[in-house]
C-alpha positions as CSV (number, residue, x, y, z in Angstrom):
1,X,91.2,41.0,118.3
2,X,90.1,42.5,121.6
3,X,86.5,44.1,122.4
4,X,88.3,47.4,122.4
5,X,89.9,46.7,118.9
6,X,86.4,45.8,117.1
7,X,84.7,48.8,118.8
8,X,87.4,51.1,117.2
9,X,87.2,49.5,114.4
10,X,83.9,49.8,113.7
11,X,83.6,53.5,114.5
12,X,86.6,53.8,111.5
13,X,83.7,51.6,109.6
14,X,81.1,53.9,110.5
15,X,83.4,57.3,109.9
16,X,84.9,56.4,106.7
17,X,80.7,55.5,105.6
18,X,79.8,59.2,106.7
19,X,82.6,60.6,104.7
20,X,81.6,58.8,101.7
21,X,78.1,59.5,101.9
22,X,78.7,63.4,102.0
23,X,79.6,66.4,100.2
24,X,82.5,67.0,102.7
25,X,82.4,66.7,106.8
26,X,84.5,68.6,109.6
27,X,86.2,67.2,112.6
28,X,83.5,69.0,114.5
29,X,80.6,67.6,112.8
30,X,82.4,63.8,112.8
31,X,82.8,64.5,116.7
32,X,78.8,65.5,116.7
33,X,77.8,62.6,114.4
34,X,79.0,60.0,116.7
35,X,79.4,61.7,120.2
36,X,83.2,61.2,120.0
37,X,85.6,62.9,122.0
38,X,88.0,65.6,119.9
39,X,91.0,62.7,120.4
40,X,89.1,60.1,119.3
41,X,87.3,61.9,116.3
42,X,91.1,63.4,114.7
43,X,92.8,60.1,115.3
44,X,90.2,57.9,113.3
45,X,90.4,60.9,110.7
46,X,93.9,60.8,110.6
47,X,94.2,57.0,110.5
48,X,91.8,56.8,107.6
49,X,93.8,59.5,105.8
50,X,97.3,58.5,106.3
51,X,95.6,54.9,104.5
52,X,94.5,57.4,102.1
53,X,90.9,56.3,102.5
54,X,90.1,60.2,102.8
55,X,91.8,63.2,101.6
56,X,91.5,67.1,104.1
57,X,91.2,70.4,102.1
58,X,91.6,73.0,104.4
59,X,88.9,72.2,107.4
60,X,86.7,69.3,105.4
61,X,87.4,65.5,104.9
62,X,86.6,64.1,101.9
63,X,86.2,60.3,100.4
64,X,89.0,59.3,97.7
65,X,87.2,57.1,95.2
66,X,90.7,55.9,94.2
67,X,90.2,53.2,97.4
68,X,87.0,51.7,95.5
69,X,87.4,48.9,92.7
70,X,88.9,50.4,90.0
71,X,86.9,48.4,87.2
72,X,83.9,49.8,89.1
73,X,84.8,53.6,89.6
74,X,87.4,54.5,86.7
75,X,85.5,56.9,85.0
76,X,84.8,58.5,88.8
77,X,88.7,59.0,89.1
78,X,89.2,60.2,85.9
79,X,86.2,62.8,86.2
80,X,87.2,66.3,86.6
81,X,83.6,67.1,87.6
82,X,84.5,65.2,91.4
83,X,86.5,68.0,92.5
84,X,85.4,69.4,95.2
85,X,88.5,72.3,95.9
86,X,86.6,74.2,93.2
87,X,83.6,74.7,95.6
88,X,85.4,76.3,98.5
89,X,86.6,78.9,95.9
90,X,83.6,80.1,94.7
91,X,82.3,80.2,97.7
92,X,84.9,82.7,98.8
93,X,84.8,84.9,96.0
94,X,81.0,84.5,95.5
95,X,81.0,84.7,91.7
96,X,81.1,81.9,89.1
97,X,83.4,79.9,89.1
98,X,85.4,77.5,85.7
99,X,87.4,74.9,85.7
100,X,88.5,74.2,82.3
101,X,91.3,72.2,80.0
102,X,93.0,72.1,76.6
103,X,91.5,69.7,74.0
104,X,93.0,70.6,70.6
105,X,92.3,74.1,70.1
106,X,88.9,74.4,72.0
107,X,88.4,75.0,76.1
108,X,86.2,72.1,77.8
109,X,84.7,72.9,80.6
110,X,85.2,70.6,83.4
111,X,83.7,71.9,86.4
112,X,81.3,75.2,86.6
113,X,79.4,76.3,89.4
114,X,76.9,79.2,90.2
115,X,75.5,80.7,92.8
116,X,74.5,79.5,95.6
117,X,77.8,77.5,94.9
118,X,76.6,73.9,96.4
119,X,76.7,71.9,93.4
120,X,78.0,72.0,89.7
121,X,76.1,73.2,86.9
122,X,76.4,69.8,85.0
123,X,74.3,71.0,81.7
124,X,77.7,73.0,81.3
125,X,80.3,70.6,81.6
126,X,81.6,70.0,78.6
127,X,81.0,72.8,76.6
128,X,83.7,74.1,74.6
129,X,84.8,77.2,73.3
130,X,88.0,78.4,71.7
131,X,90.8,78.7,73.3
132,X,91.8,82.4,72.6
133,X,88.1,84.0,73.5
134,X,88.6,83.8,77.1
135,X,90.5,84.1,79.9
136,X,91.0,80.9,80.7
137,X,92.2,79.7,77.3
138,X,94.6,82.7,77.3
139,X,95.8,81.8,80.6
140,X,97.2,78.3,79.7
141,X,98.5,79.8,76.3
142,X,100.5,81.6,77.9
143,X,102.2,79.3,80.2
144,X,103.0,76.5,77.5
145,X,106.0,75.8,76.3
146,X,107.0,78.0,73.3
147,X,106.8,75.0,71.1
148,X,103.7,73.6,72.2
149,X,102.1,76.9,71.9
150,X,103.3,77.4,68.9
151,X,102.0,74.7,67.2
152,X,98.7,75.2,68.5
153,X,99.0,78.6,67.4
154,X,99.6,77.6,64.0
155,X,96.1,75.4,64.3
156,X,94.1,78.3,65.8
157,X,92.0,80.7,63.7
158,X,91.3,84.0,65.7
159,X,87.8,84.3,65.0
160,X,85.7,87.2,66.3
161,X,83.0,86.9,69.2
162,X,83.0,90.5,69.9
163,X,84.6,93.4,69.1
164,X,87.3,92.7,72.0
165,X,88.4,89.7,70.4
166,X,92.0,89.6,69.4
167,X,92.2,89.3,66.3
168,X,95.6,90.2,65.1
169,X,97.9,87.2,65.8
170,X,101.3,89.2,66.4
171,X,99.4,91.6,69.1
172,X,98.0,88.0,70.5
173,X,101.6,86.8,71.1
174,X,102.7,89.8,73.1
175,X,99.4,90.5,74.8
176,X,100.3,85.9,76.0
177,X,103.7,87.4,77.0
178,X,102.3,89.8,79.3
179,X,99.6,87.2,80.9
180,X,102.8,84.7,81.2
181,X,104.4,87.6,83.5
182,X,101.4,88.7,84.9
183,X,100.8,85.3,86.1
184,X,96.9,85.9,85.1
185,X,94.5,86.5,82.1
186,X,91.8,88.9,82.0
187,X,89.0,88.5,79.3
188,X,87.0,92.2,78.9
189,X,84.2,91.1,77.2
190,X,86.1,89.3,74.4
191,X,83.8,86.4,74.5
192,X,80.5,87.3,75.7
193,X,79.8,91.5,75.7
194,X,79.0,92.3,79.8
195,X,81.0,89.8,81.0
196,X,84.2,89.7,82.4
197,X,86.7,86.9,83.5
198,X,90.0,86.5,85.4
199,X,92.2,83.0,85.7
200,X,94.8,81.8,86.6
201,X,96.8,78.4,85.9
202,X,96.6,75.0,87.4
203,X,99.9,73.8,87.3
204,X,100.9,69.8,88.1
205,X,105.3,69.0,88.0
206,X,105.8,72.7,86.7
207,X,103.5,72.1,83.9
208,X,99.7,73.7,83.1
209,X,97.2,70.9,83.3
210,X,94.3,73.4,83.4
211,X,93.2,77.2,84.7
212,X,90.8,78.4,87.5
213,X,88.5,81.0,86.7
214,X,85.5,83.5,87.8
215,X,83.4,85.4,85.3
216,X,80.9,88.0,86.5
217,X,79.2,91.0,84.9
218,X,82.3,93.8,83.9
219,X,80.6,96.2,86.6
220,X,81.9,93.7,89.6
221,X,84.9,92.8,87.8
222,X,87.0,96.5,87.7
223,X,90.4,96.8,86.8
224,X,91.3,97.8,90.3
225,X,90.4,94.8,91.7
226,X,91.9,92.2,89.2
227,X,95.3,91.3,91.0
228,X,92.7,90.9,94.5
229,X,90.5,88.7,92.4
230,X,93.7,86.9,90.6
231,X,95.7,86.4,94.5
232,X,92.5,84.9,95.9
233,X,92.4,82.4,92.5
234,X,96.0,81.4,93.0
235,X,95.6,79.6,96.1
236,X,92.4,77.9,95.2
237,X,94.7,76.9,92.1
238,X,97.1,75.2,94.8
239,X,94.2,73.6,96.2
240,X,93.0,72.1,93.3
241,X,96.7,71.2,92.2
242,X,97.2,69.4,95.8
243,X,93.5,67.6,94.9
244,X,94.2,66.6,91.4
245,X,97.7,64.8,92.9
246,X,96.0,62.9,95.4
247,X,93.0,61.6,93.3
248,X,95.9,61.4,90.6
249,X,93.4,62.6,87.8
C-alpha cells in the first residue's frame, strides 16, 4: 500500500470516528474538522456511505450501528429511540414531537422530544396509552388492513379520557374512514383537555409500522392550519421511513 494510500486511509479512519462520536455532522463541518478540501471531504463521505458505514438525511451524516458487532449492539439496532430523522422534524415545526407503535391495543412511545428539540425525552419512552385516545393510535387504525383492524377492534374497549373521547364504536369506524382518506388524524383534546395532536403514518413495503406526531396546546394547533401541520409531518414520515430501511429496525 502506497504513502498516499495509508494517508487516505487514515483520514476515512479518522472521519468515520467523528461521525460516530456525534449527534450528526455536515460536509462543511467534516471539511473544518480536518482542514480538507470540499473533494476530498464528499469523497471520503461518500466512500464510507456507499460501504454503508454512514447513512445522509438531508444535509447531516450519520453512524449506522448496523456495521458494529452485532452480539455487541443488537438491542442499538433494534431501538427505536436511535432515530435521529425525528429531530430534524421537530425542529422544523418547533412543537413536540412522537414517535409511536402498535403493541396489542395500547400506543408505546418510541421516540418523544421537547423543546429545545436536541435530545429525547427518555423518561417517556415507553409509555403507553390506548390506541383510540389519540391521534396517533387513530392514525395507524385507520390505515390497517380491514381485517387486522378489525380484530383489534374487537379487543379494544373505548374508554373515556375526556369528554372528546369517542366513545361510540360505529361513529369510531367512520370517523377511521375519514382519517384513512384524509391521510391524517387529529386528536381535539380526546386524550388530554388543552392539548391537541396531528399524525400522520409511517409506512415500510406499503404497510404502517408506526405514525409521526406533534401535540401542542389547541390554541397553536387551529383547524386552519391542520393540513400545513399534516404536509410538513408527511415528509418527516418519509424520512423516517427511508431511516428505519437503512438501520433495518
Amino acid at each position: 500500500m502506497s504513502q498516499n494510500q495509508v494517508s487516505t486511509l487514515r483520514k476515512g479512519l479518522l472521519v468515520l470516528e467523528s461521525v460516530k462520536q456525534s449527534q450528526g455532522v455536515t460536509l462543511a463541518e467534516v471539511m473544518k474538522e480536518f482542514q480538507l478540501s470540499k473533494s476530498t471531504a464528499f469523497r471520503l463521505l461518500t466512500t464510507l456511505e456507499e460501504m454503508n458505514y454512514i447513512y445522509k438525511i438531508r444535509t447531516q451524516y450519520f453512524f449506522n450501528p448496523k456495521m458494529l458487532n452485532e452480539g455487541l449492539e443488537k438491542r442499538s439496532i433494534k431501538d427505536w429511540a436511535s432515530l435521529h430523522s425525528i429531530y430534524q422534524v421537530a425542529q422544523n415545526l418547533q412543537m413536540s414531537t412522537y414517535l409511536g407503535k402498535v403493541d396489542g391495543t395500547d400506543l408505546v412511545m418510541t421516540q418523544v422530544l421537547h423543546a429545545p428539540f436536541h435530545q429525547s425525552a427518555d423518561d417517556e419512552i415507553g409509555n403507553r396509552s390506548k390506541l383510540h385516545l389519540s391521534a396517533l393510535g387513530k392514525v395507524i387504525l385507520a390505515h390497517l388492513s380491514e381485517y387486522n383492524l378489525e380484530a383489534l377492534l374487537d379487543k379494544m374497549s373505548l374508554k373515556r379520557a375526556t369528554e372528546n373521547t369517542f366513545q361510540d364504536s360505529q361513529l369510531f369506524r367512520y370517523h377511521l374512514k375519514a382519517i384513512h382518506q384524509d391521510g391524517y388524524a387529529f386528536d381535539d383534546e380526546e386524550r388530554n383537555v388543552g392539548i391537541r395532536c396531528v399524525a400522520v403514518p409511517v409506512f415500510r413495503n406499503k404497510k404502517v409500522i408506526a405514525a409521526l406526531a406533534i401535540a401542542a396546546p389547541a390554541e397553536q394547533i387551529s383547524r386552519s392550519n391542520i393540513k400545513h401541520i399534516a404536509t410538513k409531518l408527511d415528509v418527516g414520515s418519509k424520512t423516517v421511513t427511508k431511516e428505519i430501511d437503512t438501520l433495518d429496525i
